[in-house]
C-alpha positions, 0 to 999 in steps of 0.5 A: 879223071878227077872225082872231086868234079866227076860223079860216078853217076852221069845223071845223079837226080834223075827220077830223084825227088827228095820230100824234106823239111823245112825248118821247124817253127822256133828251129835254132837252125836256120835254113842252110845255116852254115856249118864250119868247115873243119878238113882242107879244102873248106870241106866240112867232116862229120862222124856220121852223115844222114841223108833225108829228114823223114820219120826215118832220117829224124829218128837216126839223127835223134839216136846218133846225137844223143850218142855224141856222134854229132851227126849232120842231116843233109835234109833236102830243100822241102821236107818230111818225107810223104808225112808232109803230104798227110793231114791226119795221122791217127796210127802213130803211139803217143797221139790218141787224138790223132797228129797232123803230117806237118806238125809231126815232122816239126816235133821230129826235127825239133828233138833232133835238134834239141840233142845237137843234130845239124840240119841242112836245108840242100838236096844231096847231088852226088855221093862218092862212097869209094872209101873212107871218108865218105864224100857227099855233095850238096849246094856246092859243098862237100861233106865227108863222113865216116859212116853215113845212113841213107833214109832217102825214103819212096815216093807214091807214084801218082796218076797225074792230075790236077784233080788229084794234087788238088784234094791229095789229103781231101779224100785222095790218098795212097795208103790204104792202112794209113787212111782206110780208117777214114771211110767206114761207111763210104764209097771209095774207088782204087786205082791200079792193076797189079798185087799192091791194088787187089790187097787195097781195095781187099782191105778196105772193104773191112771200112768201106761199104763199096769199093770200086777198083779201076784198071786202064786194061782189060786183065788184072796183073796181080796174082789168079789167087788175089784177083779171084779173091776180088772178083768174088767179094761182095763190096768190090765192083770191077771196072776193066778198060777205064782210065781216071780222067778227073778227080771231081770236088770241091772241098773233098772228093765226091765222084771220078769221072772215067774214060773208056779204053775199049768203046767211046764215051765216059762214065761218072762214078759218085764217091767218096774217096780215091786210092791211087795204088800203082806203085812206089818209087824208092829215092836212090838215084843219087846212090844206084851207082855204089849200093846195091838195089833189090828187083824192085829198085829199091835199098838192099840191107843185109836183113840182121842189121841195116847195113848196106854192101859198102861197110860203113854205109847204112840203110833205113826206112822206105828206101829199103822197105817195100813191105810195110811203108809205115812212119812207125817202122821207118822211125824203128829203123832209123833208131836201128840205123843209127845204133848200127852205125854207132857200133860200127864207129866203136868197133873201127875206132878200137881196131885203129887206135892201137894201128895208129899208135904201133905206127907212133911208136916205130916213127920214133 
């Protein structure tokens, strides 16, 4: 069967849903501008491909222009990667005052483009990384590449509320280190069960003066030395078999309101805040098929480099990183992505051209 028409994955966006930008204000990019096709076919080639326009995706665009590696960011119809999602960033270097989500991501992809980095406003479809180029699909264009760098990214795993999409920002949030800062003093609840929700609820109570922490069955799935650890703190109260019906407030959070698994009934909790920690989602969809995944689904690296399975094909930020999730480290592995990729150019380029030109010389 023809792979020009078939993709190696049956279903390429299931469970994708890739966060991208929009172009930034004053961009000289427009939005799906058209970039000329330069291979047969009205395929467009490209020495390097980067496939998401988060902290990460930006800062190996940024790093490969300025190598003149004149890279294409197939970006995504809606942009930036969960920044997009944060109002008020106050741990990235450079802002003492403090930088909202959005804007920030404007910052990056303007730099990008300052440097020469083209970016498409398109979700990627389906990828074929069988062999050099790579090919990549999106809007119905075909893209081929010689390296590529994945920084599809993760997505929190949300509970599902009106109430919550709502006052996301407003004192609902899904990064403890991120936002814990933000309640010294307050009342806050965390949402989930397992290792990820006692390390949250642990950590803020170096901020919070209570932590409620929420879980819809009647036992903790994290580990005995986590769950011992927030039985016996002082700031943190259980609340076993109770489920988040509804985020309550107006202009920010100012209570939960719970239901019961075990017994009728419901209970109201006032606070101030609600982290949501049941888990995240790596973007890999489109890339399960070819590159490897660890047992939490997410990007396999090869740990000293950013490289992936498929030589040539290279990997960074929180699709690989369930660790840390920070804008921060992302961007340091777009930048490490992108002098990978780099080098690998350099080193391919240096073992063909001498295969190229021995060819030549016996043609004649």
């Amino acid at each position: 069967m023809n792979d020009d028409t078939t993709p190696k994955t049956k279903s390429p966006l299931a469970g994708l849903n890739l966060n991208f930008l929009a172009p930034a204000e004053g961009s000289q990019t427009a939005s799906m501008a058209p970039v000329a096709a330069t291979t047969a076919g009205g395929a467009v080639s490209a020495r390097v491909v980067i496939v998401g326009s988060g902290p990460a995706g930006l800062t190996a665009a940024i790093y490969a222009a300025r190598a003149n590696l004149e890279p294409i960011v197939i970006g995504g119809v809606v942009g930036g990667g969960q920044l997009m999602i944060t109002s008020e960033v106050e741990n990235y270097p450079g802002f003492p005052e403090g930088i909202q989500g959005p804007e920030l991501m404007g910052l990056f992809r303007k730099q990008a483009e300052r440097f020469g980095a083209r970016i498409v406003d398109a979700d990627v479809d389906r990828v074929n990384l069988g062999g050099r180029p790579f090919r990549l699909w999106a809007a119905g264009i075909e893209y081929r590449a010689e390296a590529v760098i994945v920084a599809t990214g993760a997505e929190a795993i949300w509970l599902g509320l009106e109430s919550e999409t709502r006052l996301r920002g407003r004192g609902v949030s899904a990064c403890a280190t991120c936002d814990g800062f933000f309640f010294r003093d307050k009342t806050i609840a965390v949402v989930g069960g397992g290792d990820s929700a006692l390390e949250e609820a642990l950590f803020l109570t170096r901020f919070a003066s209570k932590v409620h922490l929420i879980h819809r069955r009647d036992a903790f799935r994290g580990s005995k030395i986590m769950q011992a650890r927030a039985a016996s703190h002082p700031k943190v109260e259980l609340h076993l078999n109770r489920t988040v019906e509804e985020i309550l407030g107006g202009e920010h959070v100012e209570a939960i309101r719970l239901g019961k698994t075990n017994e009728p009934g419901e209970e109201t909790l006032p606070l101030d805040g609600v982290f949501v920690a049941i888990g995240h989602r790596p973007n890999v969809a489109v890339f399960r098929d070819w590159l490897e995944t660890d047992e939490r689904g997410y990007l396999r690296i090869d740990g000293a480099t950013t490289a992936s399975n498929i030589d040539g094909v290279f990997v960074s930020g929180d699709v690989d990183d369930h660790r840390y999730r920070q804008a921060v480290t992302a961007a340091g592995e777009g930048c490490r992505a992108a002098i990978d990729a780099e080098r690998w150019l350099e080193a391919q380029e240096a073992y063909e051209a001498p295969r190229a030109a021995a060819g030549a010389a016996t043609a004649h």
